[in-house]
N, C-alpha and C positions, 0 to 999 in steps of 0.2 A: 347610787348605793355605795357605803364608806368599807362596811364589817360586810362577811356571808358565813353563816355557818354552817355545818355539815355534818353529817354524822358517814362516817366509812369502819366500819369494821365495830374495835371496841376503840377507835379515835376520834377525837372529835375535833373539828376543824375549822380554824379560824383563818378567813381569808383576810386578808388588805385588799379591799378592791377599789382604788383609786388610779387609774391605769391616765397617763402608761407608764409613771415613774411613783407611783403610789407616797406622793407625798405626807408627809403624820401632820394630819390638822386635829384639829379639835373632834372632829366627828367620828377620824378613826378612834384615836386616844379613848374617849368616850366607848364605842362601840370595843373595842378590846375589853375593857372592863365589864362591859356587861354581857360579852361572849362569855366571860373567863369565869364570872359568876353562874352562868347560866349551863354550863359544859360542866364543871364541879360538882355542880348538882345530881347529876345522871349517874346513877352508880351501874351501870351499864360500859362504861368509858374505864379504860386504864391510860390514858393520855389523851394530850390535847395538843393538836399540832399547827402551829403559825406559818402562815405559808404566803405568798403575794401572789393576785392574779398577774396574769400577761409575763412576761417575759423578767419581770424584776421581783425582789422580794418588796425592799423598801430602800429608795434611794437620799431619805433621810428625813427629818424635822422640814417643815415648809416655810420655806424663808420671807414669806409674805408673812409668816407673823411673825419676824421678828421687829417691826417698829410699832408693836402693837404690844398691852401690857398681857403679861401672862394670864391665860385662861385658867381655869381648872374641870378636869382634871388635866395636871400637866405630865409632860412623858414620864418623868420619874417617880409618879406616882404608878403608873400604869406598868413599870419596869419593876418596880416591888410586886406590883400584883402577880405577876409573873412569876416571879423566881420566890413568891410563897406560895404558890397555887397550891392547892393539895394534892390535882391530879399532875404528872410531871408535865411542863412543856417542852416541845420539840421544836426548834427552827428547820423547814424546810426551807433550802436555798438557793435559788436562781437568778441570774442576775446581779444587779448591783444590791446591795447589802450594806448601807452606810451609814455614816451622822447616826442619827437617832435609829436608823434600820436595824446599825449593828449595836446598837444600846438595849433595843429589844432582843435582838437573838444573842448576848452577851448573857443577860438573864434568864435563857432557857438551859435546862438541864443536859441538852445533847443536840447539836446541830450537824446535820445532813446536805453536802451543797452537790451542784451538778461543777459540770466544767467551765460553765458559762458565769458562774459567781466571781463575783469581786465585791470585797470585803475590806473597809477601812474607815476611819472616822476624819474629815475632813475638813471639820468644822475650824481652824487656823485660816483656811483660806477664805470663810466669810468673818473674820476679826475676832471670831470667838474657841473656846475650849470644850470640848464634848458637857453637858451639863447632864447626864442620866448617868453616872458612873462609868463611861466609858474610861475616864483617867485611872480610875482605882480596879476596875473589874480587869484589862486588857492585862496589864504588866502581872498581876497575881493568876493568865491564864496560860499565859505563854512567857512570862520572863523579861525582865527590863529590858534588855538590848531590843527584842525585837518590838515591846511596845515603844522605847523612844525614838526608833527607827521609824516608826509610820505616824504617830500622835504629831510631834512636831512641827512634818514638814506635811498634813495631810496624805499621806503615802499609804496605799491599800495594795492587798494582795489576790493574786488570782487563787484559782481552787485549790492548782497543787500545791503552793506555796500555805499560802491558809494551813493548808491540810498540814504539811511538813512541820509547822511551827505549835500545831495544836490546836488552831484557833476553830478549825473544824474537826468535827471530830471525823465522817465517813462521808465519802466521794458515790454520788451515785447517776445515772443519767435521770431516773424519776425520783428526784431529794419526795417528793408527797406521797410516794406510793411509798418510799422506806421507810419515811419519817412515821408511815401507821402501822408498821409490820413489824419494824425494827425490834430485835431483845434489847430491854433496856434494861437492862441488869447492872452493866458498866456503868451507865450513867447515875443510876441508882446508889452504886457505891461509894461513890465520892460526892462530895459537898458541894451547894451552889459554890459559884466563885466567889462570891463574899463572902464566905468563910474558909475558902482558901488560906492556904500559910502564906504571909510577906514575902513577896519575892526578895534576892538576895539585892542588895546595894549593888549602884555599876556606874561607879563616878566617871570612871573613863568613857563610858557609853553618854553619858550626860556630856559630861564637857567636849564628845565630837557632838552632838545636837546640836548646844549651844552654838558652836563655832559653824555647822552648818547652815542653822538658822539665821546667824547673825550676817552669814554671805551672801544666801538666796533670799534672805525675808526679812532684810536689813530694813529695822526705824520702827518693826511693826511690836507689837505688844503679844501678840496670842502665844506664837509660837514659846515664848520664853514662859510664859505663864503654864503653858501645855506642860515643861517641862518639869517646873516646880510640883506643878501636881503629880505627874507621872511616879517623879522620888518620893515624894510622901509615901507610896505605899510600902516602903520597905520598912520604915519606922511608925507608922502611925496605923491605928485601926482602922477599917474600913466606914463606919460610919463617919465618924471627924474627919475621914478624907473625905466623903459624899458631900457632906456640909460645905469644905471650903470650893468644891471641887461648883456646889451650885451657886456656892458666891461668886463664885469670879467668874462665872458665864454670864451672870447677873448684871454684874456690872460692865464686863466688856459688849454685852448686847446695846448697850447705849451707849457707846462712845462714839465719834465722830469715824476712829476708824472702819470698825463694826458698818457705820453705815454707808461709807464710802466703797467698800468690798463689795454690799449688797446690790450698790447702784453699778458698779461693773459687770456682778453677776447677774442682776435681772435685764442689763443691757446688751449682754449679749445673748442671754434667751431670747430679745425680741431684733436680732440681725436676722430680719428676713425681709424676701422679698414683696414688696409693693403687691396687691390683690392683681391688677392687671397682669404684672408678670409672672405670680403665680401661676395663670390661668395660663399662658402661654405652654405651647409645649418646643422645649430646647431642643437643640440640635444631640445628634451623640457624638459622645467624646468616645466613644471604642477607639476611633482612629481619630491622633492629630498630629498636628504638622508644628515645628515652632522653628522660627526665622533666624540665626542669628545662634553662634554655638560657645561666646563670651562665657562668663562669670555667670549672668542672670541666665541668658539662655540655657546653659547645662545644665542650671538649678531646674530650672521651670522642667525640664524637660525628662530629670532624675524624676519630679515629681511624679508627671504625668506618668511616668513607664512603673513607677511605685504603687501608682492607684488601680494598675491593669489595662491602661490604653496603647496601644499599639502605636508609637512615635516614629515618626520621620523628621530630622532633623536636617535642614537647610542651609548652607553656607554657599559662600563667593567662589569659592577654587576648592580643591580635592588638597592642597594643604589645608585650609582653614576647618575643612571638614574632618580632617585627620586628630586637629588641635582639639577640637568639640567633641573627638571621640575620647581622648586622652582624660578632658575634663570629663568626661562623665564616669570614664573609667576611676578617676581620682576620688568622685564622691561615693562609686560603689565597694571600692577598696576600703577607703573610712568606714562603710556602714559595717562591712565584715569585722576590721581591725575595734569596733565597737560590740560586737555579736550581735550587730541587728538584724544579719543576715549572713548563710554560708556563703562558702567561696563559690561553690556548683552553681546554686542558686546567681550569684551576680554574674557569674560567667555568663549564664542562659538569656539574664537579660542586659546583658549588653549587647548577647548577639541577635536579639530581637529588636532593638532598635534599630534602623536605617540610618544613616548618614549618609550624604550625598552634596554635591556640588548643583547646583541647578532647580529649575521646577517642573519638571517632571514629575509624571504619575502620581500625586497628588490629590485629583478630583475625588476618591474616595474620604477624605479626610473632612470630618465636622467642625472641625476648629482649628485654624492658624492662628497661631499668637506668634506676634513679632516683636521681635530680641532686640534689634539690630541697633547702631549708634544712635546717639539722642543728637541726631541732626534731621530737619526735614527733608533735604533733599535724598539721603539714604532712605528715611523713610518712605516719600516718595515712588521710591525704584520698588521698594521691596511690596507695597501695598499696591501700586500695577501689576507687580510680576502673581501677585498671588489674585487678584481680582482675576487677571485670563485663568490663569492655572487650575481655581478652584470656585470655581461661578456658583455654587450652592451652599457652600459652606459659611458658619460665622467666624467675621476676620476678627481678631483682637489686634489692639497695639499697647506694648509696654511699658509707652511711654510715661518719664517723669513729671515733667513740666509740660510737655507742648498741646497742642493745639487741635482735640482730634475733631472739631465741626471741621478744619481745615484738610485734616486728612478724609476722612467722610465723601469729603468733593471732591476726590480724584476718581474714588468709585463709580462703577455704573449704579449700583444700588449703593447710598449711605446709609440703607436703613440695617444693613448686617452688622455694620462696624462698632463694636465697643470696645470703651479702654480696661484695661485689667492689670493695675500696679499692682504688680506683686514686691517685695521687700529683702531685701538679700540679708542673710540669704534665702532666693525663693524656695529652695526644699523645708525650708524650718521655718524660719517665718510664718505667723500664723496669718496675719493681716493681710486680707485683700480688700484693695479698693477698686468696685466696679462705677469703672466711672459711663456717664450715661451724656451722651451728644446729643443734639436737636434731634438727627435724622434717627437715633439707636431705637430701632423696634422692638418690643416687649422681648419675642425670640432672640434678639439678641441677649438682651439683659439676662432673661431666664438661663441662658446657656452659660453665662459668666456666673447667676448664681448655683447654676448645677454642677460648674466646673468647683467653685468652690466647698459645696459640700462633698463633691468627690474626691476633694484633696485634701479634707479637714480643713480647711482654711476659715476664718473672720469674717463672711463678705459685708464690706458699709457701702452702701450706693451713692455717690457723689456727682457736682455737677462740673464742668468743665468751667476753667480757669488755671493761671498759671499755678502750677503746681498742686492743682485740686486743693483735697482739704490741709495732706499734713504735711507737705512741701513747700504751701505758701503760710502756714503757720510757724514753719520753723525758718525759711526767710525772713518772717518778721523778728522771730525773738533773737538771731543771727543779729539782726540791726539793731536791735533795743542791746546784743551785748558790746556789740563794736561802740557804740555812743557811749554806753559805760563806761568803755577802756579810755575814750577821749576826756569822758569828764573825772575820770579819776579813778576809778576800779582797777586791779590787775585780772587777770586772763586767770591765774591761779587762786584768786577769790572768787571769781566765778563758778569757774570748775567749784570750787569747796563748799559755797551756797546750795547750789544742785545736789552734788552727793550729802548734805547735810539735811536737804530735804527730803532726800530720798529717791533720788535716781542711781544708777549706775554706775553710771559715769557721765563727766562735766561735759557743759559744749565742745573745752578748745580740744581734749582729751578725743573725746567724739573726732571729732574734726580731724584729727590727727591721723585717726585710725582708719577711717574713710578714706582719706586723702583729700588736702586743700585743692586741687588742681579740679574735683567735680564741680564745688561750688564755684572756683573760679569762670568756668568754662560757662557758665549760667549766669556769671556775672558779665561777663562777654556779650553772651546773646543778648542780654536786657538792657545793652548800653545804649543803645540808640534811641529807647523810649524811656531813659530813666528822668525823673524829673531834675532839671541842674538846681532846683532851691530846696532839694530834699538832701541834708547833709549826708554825705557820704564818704566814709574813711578808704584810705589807699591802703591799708595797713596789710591786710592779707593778700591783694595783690600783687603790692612789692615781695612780699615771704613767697609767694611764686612765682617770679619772675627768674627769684635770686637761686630758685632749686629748693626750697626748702617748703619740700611737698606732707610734709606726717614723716610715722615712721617709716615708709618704704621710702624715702629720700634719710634718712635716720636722723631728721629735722625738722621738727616743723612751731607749734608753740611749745613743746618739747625736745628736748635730745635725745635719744636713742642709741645706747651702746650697748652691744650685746652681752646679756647677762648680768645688767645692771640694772636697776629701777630711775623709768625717768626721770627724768628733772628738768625745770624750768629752762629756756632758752635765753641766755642772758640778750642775745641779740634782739629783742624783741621790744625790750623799755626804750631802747634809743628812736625806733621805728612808730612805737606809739607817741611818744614825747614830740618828734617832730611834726607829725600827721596832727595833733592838737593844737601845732604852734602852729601850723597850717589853713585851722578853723579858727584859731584867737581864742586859744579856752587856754585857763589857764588850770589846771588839772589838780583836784584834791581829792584826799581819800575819806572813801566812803564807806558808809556802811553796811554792816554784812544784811541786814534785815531788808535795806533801803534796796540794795543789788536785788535781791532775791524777790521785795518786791513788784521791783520794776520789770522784768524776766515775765511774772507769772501776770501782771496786767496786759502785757505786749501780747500775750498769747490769749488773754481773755478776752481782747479788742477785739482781736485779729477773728477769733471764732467768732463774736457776735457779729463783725463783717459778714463772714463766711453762711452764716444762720439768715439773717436780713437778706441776703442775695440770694439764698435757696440755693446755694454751692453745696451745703449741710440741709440735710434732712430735721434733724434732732439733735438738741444738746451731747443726748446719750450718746450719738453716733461719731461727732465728736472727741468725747473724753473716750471712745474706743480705741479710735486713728491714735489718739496721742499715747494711748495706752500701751498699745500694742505695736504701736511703729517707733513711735516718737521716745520711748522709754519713760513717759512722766509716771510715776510711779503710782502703781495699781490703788496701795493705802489709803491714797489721795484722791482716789476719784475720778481721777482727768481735772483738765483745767474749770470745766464749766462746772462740773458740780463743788471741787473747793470753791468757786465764783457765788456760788449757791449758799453754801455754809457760810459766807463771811457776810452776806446780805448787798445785792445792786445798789445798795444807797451808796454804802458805803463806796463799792468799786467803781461808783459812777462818781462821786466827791476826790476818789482817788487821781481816778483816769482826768477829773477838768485840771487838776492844778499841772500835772504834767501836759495838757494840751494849751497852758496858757505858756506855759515858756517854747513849747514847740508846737504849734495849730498846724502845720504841716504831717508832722511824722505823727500827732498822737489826736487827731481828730477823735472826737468818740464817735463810737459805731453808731447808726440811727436805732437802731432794735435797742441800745441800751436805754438810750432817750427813752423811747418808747416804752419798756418795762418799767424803767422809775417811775411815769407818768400815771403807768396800770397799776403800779404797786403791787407789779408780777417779779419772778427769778425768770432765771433760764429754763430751769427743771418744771415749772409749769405751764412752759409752754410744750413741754413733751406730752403733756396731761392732756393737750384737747384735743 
């Protein structure tokens, strides 16, 4: 059932019952209108109240139809019905209230929320513009500033804030039982908001948008568009704003970006766990223990004690355990000096965490995850010393690269052990990769995915190999840039490709920040199995040998002086130029398009690797890892689905001519073979 109606008092009552997130499809859209017809009618009624079953009002427009052509009736038709009803409507509100939810209760006469409401139009983050007058009704309700403040950057508000700004009008703990009680006199006084006065002009408010938008949501099209619309309303009527405001939803629902947002969003609706390991039941995280009180380890461990589990924290000696206190003290001092929390409050939980030297008293504990160096034989010690210590619990390892069917075999049981990358930093970082070994039992796996929704975290389930899924994709495109740099590319037109495509920041830029000295250390371990006829450049090596580690050396493919904006390392042409004369290349410059798409086929090999070997689950799960770890830019899709948009023919006609000059480094993947043969994409193989 979509619509329920109801008769309470002299109110008449239209539910949304599409639970649990009451999406606006065709049926509700539909069923509104013919409530709203049908409750008009009753001259028994002095209002008609809009309400959502379960715990939300309406969490907005359903984004399954957006690759689909407009139905009718469409929401803005349904939003006129509304805000000319003859009886008044009321929004009752709970829960989320958005996109299209809040297009609806924008066109009620007087809205009602509890404390649990959150209220904003978020429609920028799937490549589009509110298309039900959300751009024209918001800023004429509450005032430009604070509509360009949340239109923009998708940015919504809780109840009190709502409330404070206008956008609600009364706070109640039962918003249905007021919304049929309420004196609506007030509401009655004043005009729908489409006939509201133009709010005042607020360029200054525009131009931080812009300048915000352009930082966080840099290359994208919605948000700038969001804003254009937003300022219309000070100068223009509210119908000619409705009009352009449904064009340009119109058009941005079909563009490439538009549907690359979608394929992110409905991929990370579907990051769950496998049926078997649903079924399983996890160990509990009330108490865990984490190994190792580093950079990653304090993070991991801030997390945990943030989600409400009772942490013990493990180190080598009673100084190391002092360091691990300090660092955790560090990150809850930031959360204060942010207002994410009081002073009292971090005091309390820091002194609820344990820190200690040893493995002692421990057996209580559901989960150890270990921190410790990305060395095996440290690892080793440390999943011995916890296999005696904690014989029923599931062990985690954090590791980056290594090898956990290897680690597995130290255990008396391998079937506890799974790997659990989390990404630094682990407190923010949304991405978790649960990685899944031969021996890892369902209860393993469930526990790494119950740790993850206990910490808000991504979980993608992957399989073991060096570097899992976005470790060993970002070695590869690491080596498609170094062979760049040989055949003629600079390090700063790389970087500039990237950020022109839409990431962040460049590889060498990246690298810098990181520090060279991790990937060094990984180039180290892999020497002994590296192939000697697969070209390999010395070039960042020697930048480490010579101390010139990033910026915490204040050198690395940059310079670093404080207070200054980096700049290029001049020492670095000499280093590439010889390393070239080295391989017999004789180095010419390239081009910016040719860089860029050489980068993003190294990545798109690499994952059809990754997918072929059942390392990767699904394309989708893929362009997540890359999205969310890797920084490839959301816009975009992940590597596999631009892969998608530009057609396998092509990227397989691409990828041969680059494997005929190098059949070593640029073999094509067999799955691609395979897809061109099926006259499949990558994204259709997510379909069966």
């Amino acid at each position: 059932m979509s619509i329920v109606t109801d008769i309470r008092g002299t109110a008449g009552v239209i539910l949304i019952d599409r639970v649990p997130v009451n999406a606006i499809n065709h049926d509700i859209r539909s069923g509104i209108l013919d409530a709203l017809a049908e409750l008009a009618g009753n001259p028994s009624l002095d209002r008609i109240v809009l309400a959502g079953a379960g715990k939300i009002f309406a969490a907005g427009a359903d984004a399954g139809e957006f690759s689909k052509p407009p139905t009718d009736p469409g929401l803005p038709k349904v939003v006129a019905a509304i805000e000319a009803s003859s009886l008044p409507v009321v929004a009752a509100i709970r829960g989320a209230c958005l996109g299209g939810g809040l297009e609806l209760a924008l066109a009620c006469r007087w809205r009602i929320a509890d404390q649990t409401a959150q209220l904003g139009l978020p429609e920028v983050v799937l490549g589009v513009v509110p298309g039900s007058g959300g751009t024209q009704r918001l800023p004429r309700l509450v005032g430009m500033e604070t509509a360009l403040s949340m239109i923009p950057q998708g940015r919504s508000l809780k109840a009190a804030a709502a409330c404070e700004a206008g956008l609600v009008d009364a706070l109640d703990d039962d918003p249905l039982k007021a919304a049929c009680e309420a004196d609506l006199a007030a509401a009655l006084a004043r005009p729908p908001i489409s006939a509201m006065p133009r709010p005042l002009a607020a360029p200054e408010a525009a131009a931080a948008a812009r300048k915000t938008a352009a930082k966080k949501m840099r290359g994208q099209r919605a948000p700038a568009e969001a804003i254009t619309l937003v300022e219309l309303t000070a100068d223009t009527d509210f119908e000619t704003g409705l009009a352009k405001e449904r064009a340009c939803f119109l058009e941005l629902r079909s563009t490439a970006e538009c549907a690359a947002l979608r394929h992110v969003f409905f991929a990370e609706r579907a990051a769950r766990p496998p049926a078997s390991v649903k079924a399983a039941d996890p160990q509990s995280l009330d108490k865990t223990v984490v190994v190792g009180g580093g950079t990653m380890g304090a993070g991991i461990a801030y997390a945990l004690m943030q989600s409400g589990s009772a942490v013990t924290l493990v180190e080598r000696d009673d100084e190391a355990a002092t360091s691990a206190r300090a660092r955790v003290s560090g990150l809850l001092d930031a959360a204060v000096s942010r207002g994410l929390t009081s002073a009292d409050k971090a005091a309390a939980q820091l002194t609820s965490m344990r820190f200690q030297a040893g493995y002692d008293d421990l057996q209580d504990g559901g989960l150890a995850i270990e921190a410790a160096f990305e060395d095996m034989a440290v690892k080793k010690d440390v999943l011995a010393a916890l296999d005696s210590a904690m014989p029923d619990a599931v062990l985690a390892t954090n590791t980056s690269y290594l090898d956990i069917d290897k680690m597995a075999g130290w255990l008396a049981d391998p079937s506890r052990l799974v790997g659990l990358h989390f990404f630094s930093p682990a407190h923010i970082m949304k991405l978790l990769e649960i990685v899944r070994g031969k021996a890892s039992s369902d209860m393993a796996l469930a526990t790494g995915f119950a740790l993850a929704k206990r910490l808000g975290k991504l979980p993608v389930m992957v399989g073991v190999c060096d570097g899992f899924v976005g470790n060993r994709m970002l070695q590869r495109v690491r080596e498609a840039a170094e062979h760049l740099l040989l055949d003629g590319a600079e390090f700063t037109q790389i970087d500039r490709v990237m950020t022109n495509f839409g990431y962040a920041m460049g590889l060498y830029m990246t690298q810098d920040l990181s520090g060279l000295d991790i990937a060094w250390a990984n180039r180290k371990r892999q020497a002994d199995n590296r192939d000697p006829n697969r070209r390999y450049s010395r070039v960042q090596d020697e930048m480490c040998a010579a101390g010139r580690l990033g910026r915490k050396s204040g050198a690395g493919w940059y310079v670093y002086e404080d207070g200054a904006k980096p700049v290029p390392n001049p020492g670095v042409a000499a280093l590439v130029e010889a390393e070239a004369e080295r391989h017999g290349i004789s180095r010419r410059p390239m081009d910016d398009d040719a860089v860029l798409n050489t980068l993003l086929l190294a990545l798109i090999n690499e994952a059809a690797g990754l997918l072929g070997e059942g390392i990767a689950g699904r394309a989708a799960d893929v362009d997540l890892v890359l999205v969310h770890g890797y920084g490839f830019p959301r816009f975009r899709g992940g590597p596999l689905f631009h892969a998608h948009q530009i057609g396998i023919a092509t990227i397989h006609e691409q990828l041969k001519e680059l494997e005929a000059g190098d059949p070593l480094v640029w073999k094509v993947a067999p799955l691609i073979e395979q897809l061109v043969a099926d006259g499949k994409g990558f994204l259709d193989q997510d379909a069966k």
